[in-house]
PDB file as gemmi writes it, atoms N, CA and C in Angstrom:
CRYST1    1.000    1.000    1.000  90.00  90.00  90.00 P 1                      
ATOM      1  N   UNK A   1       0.851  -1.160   0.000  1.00  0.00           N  
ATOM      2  CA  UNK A   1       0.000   0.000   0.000  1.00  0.00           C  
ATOM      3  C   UNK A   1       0.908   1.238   0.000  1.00  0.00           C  
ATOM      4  N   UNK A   2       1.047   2.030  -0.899  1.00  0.00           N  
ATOM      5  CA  UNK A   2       1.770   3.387  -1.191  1.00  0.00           C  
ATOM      6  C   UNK A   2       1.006   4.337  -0.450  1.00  0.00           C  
ATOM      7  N   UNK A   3       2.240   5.651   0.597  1.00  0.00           N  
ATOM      8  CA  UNK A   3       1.854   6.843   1.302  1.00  0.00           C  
ATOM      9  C   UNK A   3       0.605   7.137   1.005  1.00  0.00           C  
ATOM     10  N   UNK A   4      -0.480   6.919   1.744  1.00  0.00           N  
ATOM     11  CA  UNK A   4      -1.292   8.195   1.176  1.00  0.00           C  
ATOM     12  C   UNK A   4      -2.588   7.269   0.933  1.00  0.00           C  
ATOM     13  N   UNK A   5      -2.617   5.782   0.354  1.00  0.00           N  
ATOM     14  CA  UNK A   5      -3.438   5.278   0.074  1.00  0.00           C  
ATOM     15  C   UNK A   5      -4.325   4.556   1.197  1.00  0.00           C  
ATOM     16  N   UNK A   6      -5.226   4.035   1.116  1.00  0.00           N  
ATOM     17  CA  UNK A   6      -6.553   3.247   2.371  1.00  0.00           C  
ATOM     18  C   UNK A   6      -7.207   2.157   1.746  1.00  0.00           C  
ATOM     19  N   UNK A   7      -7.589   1.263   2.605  1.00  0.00           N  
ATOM     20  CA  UNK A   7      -8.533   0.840   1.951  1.00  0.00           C  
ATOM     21  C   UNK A   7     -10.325   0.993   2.100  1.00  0.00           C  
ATOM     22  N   UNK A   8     -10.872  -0.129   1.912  1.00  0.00           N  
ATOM     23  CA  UNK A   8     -12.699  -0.200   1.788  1.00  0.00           C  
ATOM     24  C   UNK A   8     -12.829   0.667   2.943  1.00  0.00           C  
ATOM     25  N   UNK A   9     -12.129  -0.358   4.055  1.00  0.00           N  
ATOM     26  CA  UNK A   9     -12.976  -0.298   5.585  1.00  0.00           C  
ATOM     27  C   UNK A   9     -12.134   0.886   6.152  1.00  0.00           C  
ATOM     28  N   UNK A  10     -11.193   1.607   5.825  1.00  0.00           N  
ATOM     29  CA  UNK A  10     -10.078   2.878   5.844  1.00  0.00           C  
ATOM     30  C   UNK A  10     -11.671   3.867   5.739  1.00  0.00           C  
ATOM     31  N   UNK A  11     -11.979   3.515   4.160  1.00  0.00           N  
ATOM     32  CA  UNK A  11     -12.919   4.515   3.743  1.00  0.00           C  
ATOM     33  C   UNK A  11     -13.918   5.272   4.623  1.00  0.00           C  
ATOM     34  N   UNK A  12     -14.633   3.644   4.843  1.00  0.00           N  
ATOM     35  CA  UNK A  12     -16.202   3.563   5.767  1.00  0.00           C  
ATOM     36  C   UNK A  12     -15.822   4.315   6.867  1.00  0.00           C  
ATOM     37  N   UNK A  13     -14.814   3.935   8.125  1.00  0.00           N  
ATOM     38  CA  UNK A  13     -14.443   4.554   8.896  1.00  0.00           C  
ATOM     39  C   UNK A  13     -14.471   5.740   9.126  1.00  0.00           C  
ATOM     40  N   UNK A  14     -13.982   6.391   7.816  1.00  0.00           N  
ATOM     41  CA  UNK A  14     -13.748   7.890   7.683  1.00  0.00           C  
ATOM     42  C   UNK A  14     -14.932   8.096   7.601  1.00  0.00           C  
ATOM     43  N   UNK A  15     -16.225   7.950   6.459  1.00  0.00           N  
ATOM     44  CA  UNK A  15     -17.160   8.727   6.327  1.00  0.00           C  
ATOM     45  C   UNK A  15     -17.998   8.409   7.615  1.00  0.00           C  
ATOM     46  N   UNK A  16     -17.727   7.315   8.230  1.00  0.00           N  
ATOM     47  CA  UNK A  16     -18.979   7.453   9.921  1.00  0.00           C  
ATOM     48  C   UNK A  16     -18.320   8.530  10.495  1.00  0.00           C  
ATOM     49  N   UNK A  17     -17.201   8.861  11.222  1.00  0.00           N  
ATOM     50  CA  UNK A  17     -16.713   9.888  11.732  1.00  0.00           C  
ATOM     51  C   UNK A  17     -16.687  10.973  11.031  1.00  0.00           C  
ATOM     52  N   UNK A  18     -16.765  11.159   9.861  1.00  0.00           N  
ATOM     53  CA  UNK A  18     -17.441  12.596   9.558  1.00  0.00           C  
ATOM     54  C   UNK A  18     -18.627  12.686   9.631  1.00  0.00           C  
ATOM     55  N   UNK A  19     -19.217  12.242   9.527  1.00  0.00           N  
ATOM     56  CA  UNK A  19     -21.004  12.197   9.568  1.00  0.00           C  
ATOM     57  C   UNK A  19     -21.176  12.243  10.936  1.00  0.00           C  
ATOM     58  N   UNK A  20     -20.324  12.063  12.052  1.00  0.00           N  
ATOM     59  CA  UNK A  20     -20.777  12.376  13.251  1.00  0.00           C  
ATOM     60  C   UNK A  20     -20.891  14.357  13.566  1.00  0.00           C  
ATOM     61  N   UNK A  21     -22.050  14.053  14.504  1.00  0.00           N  
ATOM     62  CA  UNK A  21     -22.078  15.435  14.861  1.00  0.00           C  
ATOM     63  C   UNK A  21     -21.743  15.688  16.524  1.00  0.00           C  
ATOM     64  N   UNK A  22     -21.054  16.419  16.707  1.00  0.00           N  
ATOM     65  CA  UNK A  22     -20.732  16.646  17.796  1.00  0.00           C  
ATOM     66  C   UNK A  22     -21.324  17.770  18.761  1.00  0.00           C  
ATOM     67  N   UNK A  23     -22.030  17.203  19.740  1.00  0.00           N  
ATOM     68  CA  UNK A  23     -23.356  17.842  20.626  1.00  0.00           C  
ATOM     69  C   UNK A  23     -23.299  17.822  21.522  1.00  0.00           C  
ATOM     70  N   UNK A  24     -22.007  17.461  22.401  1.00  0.00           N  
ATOM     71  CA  UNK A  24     -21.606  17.516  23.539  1.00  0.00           C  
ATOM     72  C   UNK A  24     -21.465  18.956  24.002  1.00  0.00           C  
ATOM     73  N   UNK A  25     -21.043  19.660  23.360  1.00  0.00           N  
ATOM     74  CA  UNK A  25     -21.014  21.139  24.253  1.00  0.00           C  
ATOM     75  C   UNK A  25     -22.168  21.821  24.350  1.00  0.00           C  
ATOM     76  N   UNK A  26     -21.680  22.956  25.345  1.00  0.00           N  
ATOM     77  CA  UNK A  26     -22.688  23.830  26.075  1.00  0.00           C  
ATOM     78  C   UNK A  26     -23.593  24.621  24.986  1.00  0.00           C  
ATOM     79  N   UNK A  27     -24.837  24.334  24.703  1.00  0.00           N  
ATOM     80  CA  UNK A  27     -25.521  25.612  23.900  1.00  0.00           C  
ATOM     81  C   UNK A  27     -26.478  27.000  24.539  1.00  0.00           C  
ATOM     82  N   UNK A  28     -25.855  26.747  25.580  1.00  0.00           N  
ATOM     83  CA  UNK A  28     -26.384  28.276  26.774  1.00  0.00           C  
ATOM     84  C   UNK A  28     -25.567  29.219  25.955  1.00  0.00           C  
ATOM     85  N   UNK A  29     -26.189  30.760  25.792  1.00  0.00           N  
ATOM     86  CA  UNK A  29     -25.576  31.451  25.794  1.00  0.00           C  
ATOM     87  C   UNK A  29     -25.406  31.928  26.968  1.00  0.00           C  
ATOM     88  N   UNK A  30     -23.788  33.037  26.323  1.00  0.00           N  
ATOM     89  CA  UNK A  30     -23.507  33.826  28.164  1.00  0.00           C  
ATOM     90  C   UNK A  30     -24.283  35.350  27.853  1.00  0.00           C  
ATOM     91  N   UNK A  31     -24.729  36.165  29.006  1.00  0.00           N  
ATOM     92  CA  UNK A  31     -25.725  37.167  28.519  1.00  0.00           C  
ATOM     93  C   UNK A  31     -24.817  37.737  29.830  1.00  0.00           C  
ATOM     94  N   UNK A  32     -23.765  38.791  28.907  1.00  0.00           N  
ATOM     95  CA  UNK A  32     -22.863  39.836  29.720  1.00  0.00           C  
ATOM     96  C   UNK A  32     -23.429  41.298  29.470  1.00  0.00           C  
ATOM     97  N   UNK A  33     -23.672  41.924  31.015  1.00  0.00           N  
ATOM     98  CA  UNK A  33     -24.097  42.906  30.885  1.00  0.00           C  
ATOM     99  C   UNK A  33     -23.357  44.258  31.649  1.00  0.00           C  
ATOM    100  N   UNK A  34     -23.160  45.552  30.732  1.00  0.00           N  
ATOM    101  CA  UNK A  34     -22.027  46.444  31.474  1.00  0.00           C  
ATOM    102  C   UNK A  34     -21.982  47.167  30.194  1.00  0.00           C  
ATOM    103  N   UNK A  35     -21.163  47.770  30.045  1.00  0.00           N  
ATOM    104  CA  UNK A  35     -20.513  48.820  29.142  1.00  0.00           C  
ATOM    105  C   UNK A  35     -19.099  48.674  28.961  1.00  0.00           C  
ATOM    106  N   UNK A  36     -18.946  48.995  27.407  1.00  0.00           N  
ATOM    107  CA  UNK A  36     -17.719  49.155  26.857  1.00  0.00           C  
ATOM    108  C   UNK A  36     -17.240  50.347  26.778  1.00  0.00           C  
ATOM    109  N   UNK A  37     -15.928  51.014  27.735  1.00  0.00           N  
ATOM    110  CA  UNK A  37     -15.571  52.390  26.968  1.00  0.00           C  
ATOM    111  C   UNK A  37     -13.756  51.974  26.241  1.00  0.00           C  
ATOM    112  N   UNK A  38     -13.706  52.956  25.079  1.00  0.00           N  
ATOM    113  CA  UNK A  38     -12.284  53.059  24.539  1.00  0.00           C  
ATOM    114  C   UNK A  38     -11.840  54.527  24.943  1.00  0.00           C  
ATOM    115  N   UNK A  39     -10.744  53.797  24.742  1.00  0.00           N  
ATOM    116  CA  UNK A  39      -9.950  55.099  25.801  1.00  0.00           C  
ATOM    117  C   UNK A  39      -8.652  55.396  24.368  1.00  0.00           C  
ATOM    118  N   UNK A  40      -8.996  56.580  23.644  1.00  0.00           N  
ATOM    119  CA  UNK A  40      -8.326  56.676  22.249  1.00  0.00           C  
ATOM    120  C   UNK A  40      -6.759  56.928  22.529  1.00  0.00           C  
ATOM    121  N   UNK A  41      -6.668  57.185  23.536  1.00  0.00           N  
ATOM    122  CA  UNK A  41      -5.392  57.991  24.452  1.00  0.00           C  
ATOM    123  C   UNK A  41      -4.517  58.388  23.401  1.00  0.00           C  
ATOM    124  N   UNK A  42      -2.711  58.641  23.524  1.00  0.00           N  
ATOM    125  CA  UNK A  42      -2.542  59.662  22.838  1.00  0.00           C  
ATOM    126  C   UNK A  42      -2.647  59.337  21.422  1.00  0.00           C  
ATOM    127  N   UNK A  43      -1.660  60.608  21.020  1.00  0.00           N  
ATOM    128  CA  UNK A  43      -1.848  59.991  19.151  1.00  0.00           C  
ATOM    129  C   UNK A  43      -0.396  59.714  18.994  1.00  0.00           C  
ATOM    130  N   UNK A  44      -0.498  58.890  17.763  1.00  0.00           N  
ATOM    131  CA  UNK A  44       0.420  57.899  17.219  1.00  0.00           C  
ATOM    132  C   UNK A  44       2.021  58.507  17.719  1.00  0.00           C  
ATOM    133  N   UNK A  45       1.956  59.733  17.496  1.00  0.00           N  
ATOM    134  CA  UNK A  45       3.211  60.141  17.272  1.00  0.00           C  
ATOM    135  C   UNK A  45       3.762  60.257  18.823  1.00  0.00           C  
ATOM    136  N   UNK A  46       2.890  60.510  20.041  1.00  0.00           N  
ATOM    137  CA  UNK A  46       3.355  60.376  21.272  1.00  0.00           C  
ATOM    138  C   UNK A  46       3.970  59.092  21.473  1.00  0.00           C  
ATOM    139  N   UNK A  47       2.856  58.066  21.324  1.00  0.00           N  
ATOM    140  CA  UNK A  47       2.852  56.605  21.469  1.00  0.00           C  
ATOM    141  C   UNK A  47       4.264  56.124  21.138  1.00  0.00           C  
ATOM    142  N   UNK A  48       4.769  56.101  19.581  1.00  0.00           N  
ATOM    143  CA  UNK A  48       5.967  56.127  19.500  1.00  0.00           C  
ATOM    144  C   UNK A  48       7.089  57.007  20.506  1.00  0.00           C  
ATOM    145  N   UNK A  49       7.069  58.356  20.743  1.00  0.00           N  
ATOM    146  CA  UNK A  49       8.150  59.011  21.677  1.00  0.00           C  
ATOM    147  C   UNK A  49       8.376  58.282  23.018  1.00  0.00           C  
ATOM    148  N   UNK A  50       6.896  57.346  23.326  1.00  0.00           N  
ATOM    149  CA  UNK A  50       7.013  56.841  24.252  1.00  0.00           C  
ATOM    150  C   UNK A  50       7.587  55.572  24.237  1.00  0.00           C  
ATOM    151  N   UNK A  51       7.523  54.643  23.359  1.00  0.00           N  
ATOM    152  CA  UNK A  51       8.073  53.435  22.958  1.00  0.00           C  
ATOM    153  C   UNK A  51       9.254  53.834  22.614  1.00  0.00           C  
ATOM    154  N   UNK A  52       9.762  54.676  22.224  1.00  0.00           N  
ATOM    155  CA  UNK A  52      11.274  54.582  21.968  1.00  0.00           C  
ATOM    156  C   UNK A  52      12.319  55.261  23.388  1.00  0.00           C  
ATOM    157  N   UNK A  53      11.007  55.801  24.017  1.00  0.00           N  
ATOM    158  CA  UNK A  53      12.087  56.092  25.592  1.00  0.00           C  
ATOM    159  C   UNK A  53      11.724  54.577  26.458  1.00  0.00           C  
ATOM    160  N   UNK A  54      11.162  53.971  26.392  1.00  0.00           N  
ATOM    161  CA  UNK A  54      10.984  52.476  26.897  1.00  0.00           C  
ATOM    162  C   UNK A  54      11.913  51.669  26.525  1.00  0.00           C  
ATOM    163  N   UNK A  55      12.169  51.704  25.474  1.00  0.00           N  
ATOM    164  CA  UNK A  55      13.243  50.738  24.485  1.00  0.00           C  
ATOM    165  C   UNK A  55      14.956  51.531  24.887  1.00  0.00           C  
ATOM    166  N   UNK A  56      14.832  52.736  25.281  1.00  0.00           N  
ATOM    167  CA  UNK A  56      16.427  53.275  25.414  1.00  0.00           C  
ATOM    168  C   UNK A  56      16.672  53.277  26.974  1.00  0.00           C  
ATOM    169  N   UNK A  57      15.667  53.069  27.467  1.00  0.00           N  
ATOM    170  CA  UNK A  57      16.244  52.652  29.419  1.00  0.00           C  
ATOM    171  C   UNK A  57      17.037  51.216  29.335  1.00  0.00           C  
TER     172      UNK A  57                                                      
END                                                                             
């Protein structure tokens, strides 16, 4: 039998285990409640002055 090849019962095997469906996990959703804020803070060009005095300590 050459890399790569199967046979009959190789086959069958495969297509029962794909044909399975898997239903074991949780189908609750989670129901999170609160608020999102973004915080835009500085602009790019600080951000960098600041990363490059981080990087030279």
């Amino acid at each position: 039998m050459s890399m790569g090849a199967y046979d009959e019962d190789e086959h069958e095997r495969r297509e029962q285990q794909a044909s399975k469906v898997d239903t074991d996990f949780d189908d609750e959703r989670t129901i999170y409640h609160g608020k999102v804020e973004y915080d835009s803070g500085d602009s790019a060009e600080a951000l960098l002055d600041t990363f490059e005095q981080i990087k030279s300590d």
